[in-house]
MDTraj code that builds the backbone (N, CA, C; nanometers):
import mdtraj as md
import numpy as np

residues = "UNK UNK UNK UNK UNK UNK UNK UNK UNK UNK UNK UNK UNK UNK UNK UNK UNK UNK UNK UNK UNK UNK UNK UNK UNK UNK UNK UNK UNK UNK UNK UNK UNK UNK UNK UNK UNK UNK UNK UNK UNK UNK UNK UNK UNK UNK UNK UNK UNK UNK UNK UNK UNK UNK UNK UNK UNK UNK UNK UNK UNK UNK UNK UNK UNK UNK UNK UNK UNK UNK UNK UNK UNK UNK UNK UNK UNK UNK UNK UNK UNK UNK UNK UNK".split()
xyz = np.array([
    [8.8551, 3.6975, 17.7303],
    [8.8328, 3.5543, 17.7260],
    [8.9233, 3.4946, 17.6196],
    [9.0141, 3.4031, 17.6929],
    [9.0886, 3.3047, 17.5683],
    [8.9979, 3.2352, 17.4576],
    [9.0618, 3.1755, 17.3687],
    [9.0099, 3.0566, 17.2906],
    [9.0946, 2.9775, 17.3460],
    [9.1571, 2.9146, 17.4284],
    [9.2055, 2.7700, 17.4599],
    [9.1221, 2.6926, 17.5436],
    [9.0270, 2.6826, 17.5032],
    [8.9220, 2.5990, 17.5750],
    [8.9238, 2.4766, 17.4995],
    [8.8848, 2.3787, 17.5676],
    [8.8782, 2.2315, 17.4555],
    [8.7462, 2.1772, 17.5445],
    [8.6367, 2.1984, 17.4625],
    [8.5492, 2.1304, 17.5133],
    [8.4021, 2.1245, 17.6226],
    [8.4577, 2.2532, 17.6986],
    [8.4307, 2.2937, 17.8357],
    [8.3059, 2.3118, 17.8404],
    [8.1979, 2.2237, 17.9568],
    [8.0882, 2.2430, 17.9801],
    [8.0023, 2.3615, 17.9647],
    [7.9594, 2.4166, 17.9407],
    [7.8513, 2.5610, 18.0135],
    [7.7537, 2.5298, 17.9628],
    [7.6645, 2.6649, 18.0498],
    [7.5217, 2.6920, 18.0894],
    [7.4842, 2.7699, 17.9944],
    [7.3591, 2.7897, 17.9004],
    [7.3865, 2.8088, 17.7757],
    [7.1796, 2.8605, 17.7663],
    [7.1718, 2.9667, 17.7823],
    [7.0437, 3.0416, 17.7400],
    [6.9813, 3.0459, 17.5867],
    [6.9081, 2.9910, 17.5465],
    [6.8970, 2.9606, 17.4053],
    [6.7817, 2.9837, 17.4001],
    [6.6831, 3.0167, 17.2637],
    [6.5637, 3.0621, 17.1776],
    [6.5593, 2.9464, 17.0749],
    [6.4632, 2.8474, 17.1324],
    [6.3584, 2.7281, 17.0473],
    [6.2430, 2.7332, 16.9972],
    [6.2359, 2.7109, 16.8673],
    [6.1409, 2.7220, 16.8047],
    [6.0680, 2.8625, 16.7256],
    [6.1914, 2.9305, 16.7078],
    [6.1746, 3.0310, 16.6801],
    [6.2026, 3.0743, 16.5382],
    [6.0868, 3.1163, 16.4136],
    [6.0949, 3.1179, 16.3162],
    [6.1368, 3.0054, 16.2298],
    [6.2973, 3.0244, 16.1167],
    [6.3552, 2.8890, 16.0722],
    [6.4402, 2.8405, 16.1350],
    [6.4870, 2.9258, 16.2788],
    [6.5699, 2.8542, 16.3230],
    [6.5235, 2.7423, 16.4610],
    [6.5028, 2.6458, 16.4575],
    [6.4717, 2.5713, 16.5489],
    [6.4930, 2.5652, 16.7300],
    [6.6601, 2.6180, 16.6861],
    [6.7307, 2.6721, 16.8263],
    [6.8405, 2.7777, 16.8293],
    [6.7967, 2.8533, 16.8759],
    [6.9201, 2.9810, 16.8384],
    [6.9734, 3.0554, 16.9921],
    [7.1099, 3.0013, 17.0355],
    [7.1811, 3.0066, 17.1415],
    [7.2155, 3.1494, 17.1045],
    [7.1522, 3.2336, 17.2809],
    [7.1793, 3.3751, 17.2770],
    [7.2957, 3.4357, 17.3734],
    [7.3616, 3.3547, 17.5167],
    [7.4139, 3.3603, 17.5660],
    [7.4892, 3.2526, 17.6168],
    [7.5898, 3.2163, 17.6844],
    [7.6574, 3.1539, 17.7516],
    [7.7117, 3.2010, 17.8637],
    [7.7605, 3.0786, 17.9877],
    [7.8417, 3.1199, 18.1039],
    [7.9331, 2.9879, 18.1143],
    [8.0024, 3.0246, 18.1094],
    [8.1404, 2.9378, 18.1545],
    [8.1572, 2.9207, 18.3104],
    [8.2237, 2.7908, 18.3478],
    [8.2426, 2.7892, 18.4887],
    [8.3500, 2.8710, 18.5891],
    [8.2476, 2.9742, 18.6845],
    [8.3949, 3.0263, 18.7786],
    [8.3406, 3.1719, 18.6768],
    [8.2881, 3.2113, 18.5476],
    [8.2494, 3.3183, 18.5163],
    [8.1835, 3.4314, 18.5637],
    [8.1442, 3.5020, 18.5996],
    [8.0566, 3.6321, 18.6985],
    [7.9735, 3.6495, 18.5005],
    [7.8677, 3.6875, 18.5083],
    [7.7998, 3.7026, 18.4455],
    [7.7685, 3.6031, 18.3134],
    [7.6889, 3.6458, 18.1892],
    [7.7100, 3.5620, 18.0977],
    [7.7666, 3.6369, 17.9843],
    [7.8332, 3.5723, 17.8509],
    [7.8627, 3.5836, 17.7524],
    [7.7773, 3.6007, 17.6215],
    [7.7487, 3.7520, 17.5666],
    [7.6237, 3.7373, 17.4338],
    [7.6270, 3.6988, 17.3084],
    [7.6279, 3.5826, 17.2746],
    [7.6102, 3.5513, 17.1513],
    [7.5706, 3.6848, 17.0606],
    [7.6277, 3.7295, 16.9601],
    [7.6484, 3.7817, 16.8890],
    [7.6134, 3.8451, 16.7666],
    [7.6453, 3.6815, 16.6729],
    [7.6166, 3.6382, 16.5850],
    [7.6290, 3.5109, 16.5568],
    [7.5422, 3.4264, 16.4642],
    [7.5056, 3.3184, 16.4714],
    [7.5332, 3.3008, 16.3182],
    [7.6629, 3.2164, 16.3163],
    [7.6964, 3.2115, 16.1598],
    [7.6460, 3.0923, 16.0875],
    [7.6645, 2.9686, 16.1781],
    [7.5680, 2.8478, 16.1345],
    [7.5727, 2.7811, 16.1890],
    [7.4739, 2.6668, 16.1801],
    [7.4651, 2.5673, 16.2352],
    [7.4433, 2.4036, 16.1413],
    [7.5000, 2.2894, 16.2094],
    [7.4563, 2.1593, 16.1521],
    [7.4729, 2.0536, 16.2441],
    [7.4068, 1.9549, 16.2213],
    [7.3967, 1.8320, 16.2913],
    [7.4803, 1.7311, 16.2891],
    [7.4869, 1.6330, 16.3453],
    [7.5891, 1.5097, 16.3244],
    [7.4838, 1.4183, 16.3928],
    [7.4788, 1.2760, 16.3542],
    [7.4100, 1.1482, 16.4049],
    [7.4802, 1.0727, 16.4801],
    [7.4940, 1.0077, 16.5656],
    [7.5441, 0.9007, 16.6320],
    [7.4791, 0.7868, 16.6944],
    [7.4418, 0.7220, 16.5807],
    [7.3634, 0.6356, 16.6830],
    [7.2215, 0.6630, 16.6921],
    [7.1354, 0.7080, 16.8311],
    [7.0425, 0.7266, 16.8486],
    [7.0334, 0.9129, 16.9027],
    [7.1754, 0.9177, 16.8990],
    [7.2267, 1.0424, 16.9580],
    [7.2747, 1.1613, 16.8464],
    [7.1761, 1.2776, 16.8547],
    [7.1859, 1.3879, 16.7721],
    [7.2478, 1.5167, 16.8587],
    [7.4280, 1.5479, 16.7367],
    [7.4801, 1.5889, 16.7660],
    [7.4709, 1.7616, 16.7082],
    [7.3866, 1.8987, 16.7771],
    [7.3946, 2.0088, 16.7076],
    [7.4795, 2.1016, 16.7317],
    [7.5612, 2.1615, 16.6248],
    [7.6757, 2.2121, 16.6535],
    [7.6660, 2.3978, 16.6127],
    [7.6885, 2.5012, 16.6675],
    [7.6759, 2.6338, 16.6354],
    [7.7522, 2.7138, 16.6006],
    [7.7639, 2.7481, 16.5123],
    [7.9194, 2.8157, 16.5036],
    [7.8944, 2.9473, 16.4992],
    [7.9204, 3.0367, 16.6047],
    [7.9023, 3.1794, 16.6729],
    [8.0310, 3.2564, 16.7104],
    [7.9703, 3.3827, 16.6846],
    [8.0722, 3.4876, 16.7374],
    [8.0087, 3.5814, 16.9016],
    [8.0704, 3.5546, 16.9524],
    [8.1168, 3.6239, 17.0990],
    [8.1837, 3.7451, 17.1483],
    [8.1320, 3.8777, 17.1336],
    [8.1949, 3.9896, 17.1364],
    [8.3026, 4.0084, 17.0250],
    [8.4160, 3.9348, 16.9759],
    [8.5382, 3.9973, 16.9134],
    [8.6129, 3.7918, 16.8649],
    [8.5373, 3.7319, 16.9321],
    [8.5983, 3.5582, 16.9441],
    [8.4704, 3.5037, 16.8667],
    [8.5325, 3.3773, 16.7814],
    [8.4425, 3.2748, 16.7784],
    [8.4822, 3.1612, 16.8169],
    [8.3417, 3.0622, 16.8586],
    [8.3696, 2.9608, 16.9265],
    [8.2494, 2.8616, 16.8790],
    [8.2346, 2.7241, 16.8376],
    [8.1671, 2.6166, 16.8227],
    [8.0676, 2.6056, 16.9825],
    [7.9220, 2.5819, 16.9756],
    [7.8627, 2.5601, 17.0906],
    [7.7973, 2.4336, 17.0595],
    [7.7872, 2.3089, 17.1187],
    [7.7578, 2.2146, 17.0713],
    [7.6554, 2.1439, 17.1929],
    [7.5513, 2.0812, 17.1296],
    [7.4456, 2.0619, 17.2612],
    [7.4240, 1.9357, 17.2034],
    [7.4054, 1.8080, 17.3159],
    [7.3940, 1.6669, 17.2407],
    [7.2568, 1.7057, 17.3343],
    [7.1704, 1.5935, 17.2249],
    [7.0113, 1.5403, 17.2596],
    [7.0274, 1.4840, 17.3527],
    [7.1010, 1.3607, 17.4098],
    [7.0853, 1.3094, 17.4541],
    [7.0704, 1.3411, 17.6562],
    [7.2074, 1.4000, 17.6815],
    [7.1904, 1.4348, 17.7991],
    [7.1782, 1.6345, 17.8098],
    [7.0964, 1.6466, 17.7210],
    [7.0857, 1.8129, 17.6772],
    [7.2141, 1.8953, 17.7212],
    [7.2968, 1.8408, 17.7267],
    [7.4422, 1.9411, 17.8051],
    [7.4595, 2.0031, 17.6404],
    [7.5245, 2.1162, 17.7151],
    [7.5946, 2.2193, 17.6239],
    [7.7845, 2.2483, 17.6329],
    [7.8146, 2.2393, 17.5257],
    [7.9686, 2.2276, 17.5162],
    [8.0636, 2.2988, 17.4409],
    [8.1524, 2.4506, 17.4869],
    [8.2105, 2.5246, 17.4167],
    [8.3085, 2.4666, 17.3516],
    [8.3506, 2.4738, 17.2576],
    [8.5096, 2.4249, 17.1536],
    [8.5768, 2.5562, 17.1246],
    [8.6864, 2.5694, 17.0964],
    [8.7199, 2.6820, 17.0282],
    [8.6869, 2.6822, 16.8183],
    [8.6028, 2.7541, 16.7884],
    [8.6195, 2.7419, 16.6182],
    [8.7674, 2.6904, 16.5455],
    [8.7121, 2.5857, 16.4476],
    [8.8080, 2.5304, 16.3573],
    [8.8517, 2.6658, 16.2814],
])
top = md.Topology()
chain = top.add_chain()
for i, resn in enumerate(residues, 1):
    res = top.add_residue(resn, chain, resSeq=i)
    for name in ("N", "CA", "C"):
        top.add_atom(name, md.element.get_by_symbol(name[0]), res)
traj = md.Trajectory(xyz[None], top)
């Protein structure tokens, strides 16, 4: 799997409410993918505001890659970035 992704939708299996972490994303699938992708490790996470719209952002490792997973409140979609 590249990192030249900018942005790209996926389907995103996650653990809420669990202990201190509120939401802790365990897998992903990308579109056109055959199986899913295992979250790893979970290095951190933080929020951003917009408005009425809360932006949470994950910053995870993926087999050997890391990548930003970002899920807005608003329309619950989930959104890969490649890590800064």
């Amino acid at each position: 799997m590249k990192n030249n992704i900018k942005n790209e939708r996926v389907e995103v299996m996650a653990l809420f409410g669990y202990e201190m972490t509120p939401c802790q994303p365990l897998s992903f699938k990308r579109r056109g993918q055959v199986g899913e992708t295992e979250v790893t490790e979970l290095l951190g996470t933080h929020i951003k505001f917009a408005g009425n719209v809360a932006m949470h952002f994950f910053d995870v490792i993926a087999g050997r890659e890391r990548f930003q997973l970002e899920f807005n409140s608003r329309d619950l979609s989930w959104h890969l970035t490649p890590a800064m």
